[in-house]
C-alpha positions in Angstrom: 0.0 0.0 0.0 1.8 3.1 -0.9 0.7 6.7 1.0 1.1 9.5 -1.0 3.2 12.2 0.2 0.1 14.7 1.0 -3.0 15.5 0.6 -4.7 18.0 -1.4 -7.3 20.1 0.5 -9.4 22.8 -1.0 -11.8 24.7 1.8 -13.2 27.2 -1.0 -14.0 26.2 -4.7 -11.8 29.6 -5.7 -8.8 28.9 -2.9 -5.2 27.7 -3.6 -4.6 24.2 -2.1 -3.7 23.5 1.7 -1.2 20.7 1.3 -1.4 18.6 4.5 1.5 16.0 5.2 0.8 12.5 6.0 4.2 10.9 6.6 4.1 7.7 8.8 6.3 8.0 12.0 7.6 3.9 10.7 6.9 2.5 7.3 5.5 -1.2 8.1 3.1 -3.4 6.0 1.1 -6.7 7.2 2.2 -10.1 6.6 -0.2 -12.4 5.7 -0.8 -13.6 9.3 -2.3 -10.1 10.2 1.5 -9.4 11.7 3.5 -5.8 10.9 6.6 -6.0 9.2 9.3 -3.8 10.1 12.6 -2.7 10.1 15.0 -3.6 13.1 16.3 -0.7 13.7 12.6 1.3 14.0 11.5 -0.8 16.8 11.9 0.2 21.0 13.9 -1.4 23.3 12.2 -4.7 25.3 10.5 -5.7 21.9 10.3 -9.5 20.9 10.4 -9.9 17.4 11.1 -12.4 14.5 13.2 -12.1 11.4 11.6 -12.6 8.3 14.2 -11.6 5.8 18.3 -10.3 5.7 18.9 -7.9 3.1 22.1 -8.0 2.7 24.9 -10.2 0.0 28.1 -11.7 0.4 30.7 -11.3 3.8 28.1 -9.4 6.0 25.3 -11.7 5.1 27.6 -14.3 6.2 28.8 -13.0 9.3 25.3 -12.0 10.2 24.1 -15.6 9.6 27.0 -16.8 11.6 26.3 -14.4 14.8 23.0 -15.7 14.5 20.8 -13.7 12.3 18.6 -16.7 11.2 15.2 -15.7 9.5 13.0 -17.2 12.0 14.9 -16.5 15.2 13.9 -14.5 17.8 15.2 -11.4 18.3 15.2 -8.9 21.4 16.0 -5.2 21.4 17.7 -4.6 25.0 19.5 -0.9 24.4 19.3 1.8 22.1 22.3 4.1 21.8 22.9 7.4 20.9 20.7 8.8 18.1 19.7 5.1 17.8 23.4 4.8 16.0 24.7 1.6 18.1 22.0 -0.7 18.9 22.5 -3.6 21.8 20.0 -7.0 20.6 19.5 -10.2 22.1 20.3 -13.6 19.8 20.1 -17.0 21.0 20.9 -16.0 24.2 23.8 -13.4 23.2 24.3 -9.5 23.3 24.9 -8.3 19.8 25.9 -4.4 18.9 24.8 -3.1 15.1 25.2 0.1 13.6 21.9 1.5 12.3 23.4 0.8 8.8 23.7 -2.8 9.7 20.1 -3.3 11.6 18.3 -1.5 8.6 19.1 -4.5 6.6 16.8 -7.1 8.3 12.7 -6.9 8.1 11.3 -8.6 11.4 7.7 -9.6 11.9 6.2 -7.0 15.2 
């Protein structure tokens, strides 16, 4: 479902438009299970989740998959750092840090 930018709002039939922004606060669409897909890095700390897809190729899908980054494993957001740049998550029972660049890469089912 894509949202358009804004919407066009005319309060008189003679008046310029009022342009009215609609951005959502985190982009997410709905599995087919009734579930919200998001990204890793949009969700708050003390959030179960479960990975549904890694988008990433080569060496740092690799290492990912190594550390633990399974789709289908459960994954736990304990700490968020500064300006959500360093993020602290739980894997199979063990503390992993990503960058924002890295935890951008994996959609998780909310």
């Amino acid at each position: 479902m894509l949202i358009p930018p804004f919407n066009i709002y005319y309060e008189k039939k003679n008046q310029m438009p009022l342009l009215i922004n609609q951005f959502p606060i985190f982009t997410y669409n709905e599995n087919r299970y009734g579930g919200r897909i998001m990204k890793l890095c949009d969700l708050d700390t003390g959030v179960l989740v479960k990975i549904i897809s890694i988008n990433a190729f080569g060496l740092l899908n690799e290492r990912l998959m190594s550390l633990g980054f399974i789709p289908g494993n459960k994954v736990m957001v304990i700490k968020k750092g500064h300006k959500n740049q360093l993020s602290i998550y739980e894997v199979s029972k063990t503390l992993i840090a990503l960058r924002n660049e890295e935890s951008i890469l994996f959609e998780v089912d909310y």
